[in-house]
N, C-alpha and C positions, 0 to 999 in steps of 0.2 A: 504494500500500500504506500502510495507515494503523499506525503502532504505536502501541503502547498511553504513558499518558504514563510510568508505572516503565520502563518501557525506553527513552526522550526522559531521562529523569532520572539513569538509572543511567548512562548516555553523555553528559551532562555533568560531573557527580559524577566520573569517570572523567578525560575534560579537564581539570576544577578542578585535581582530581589531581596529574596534569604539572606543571602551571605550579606548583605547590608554594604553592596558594593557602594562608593560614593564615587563623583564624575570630577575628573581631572582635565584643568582646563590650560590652555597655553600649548598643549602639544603640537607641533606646527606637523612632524613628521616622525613616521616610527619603522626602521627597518628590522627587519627579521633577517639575520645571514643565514643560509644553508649550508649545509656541506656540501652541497655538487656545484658552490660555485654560484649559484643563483640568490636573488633579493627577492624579499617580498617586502616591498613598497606601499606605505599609506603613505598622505598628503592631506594633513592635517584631520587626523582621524577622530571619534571620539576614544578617551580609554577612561575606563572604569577599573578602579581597584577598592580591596576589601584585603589590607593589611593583616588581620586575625585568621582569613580564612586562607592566605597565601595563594590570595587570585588578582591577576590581572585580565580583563577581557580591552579588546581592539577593535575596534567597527567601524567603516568605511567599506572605499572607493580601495583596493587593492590591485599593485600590478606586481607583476612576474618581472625580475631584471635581472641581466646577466651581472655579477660584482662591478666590471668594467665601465658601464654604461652609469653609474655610482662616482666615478671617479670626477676632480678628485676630492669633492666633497667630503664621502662616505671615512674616507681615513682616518679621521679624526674620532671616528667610531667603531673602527674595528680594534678587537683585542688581540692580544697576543696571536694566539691561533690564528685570527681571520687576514692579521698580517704575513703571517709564514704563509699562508696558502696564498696569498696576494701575489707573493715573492714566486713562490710554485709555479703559480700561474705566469708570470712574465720572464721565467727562463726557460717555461715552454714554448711562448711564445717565440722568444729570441732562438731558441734549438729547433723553431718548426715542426715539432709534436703536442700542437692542440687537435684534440678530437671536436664533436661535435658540441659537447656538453660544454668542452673551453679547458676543459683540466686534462690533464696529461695522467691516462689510467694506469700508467708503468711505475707510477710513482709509490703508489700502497702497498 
């Protein structure tokens, strides 16, 4: 049975609820890093958190980005890790073994 997404939403909304999520304002934007390489991108999203119940929820307009396309903004937000695979990623580039994904799968 498929429902529809207003009722997927209003039963989250619903959840938030309980957990007595409150709404955070000022966030212009909120990137999520992947491991394969990819971003997922809001542009001034809403985000809701509830500190006691160790939730954060994010809602918006989301898109799909390759790290690159990030640049070079994003740097100043990447950690440790998302720096080392930065670095992965642009000596593959320079050695000419990017696959499709953009990451060099020889590397793991």
């Amino acid at each position: 049975v498929h429902r529809s997404s207003a009722t997927d939403d209003k039963k989250l909304q619903n959840s938030l609820k309980k957990l007595t999520v409150n709404n955070i304002s000022g966030i212009e934007e909120v990137n999520m890093i992947k491991d394969d390489g990819s971003v997922i991108h809001f542009n001034n999203p809403k985000v809701q958190a509830s500190l006691n119940a160790n939730t954060f929820a994010v809602s918006g307009h989301a898109e799909s980005k390759q790290i690159t396309e990030m640049l070079p903004g994003i740097l100043n937000h990447l950690g440790a890790e998302g720096f080392n695979q930065l670095k992965r990623l642009a000596s593959s580039v320079s050695a000419g073994n990017v696959t499709a994904s953009g990451i060099d799968e020889d590397d793991d």
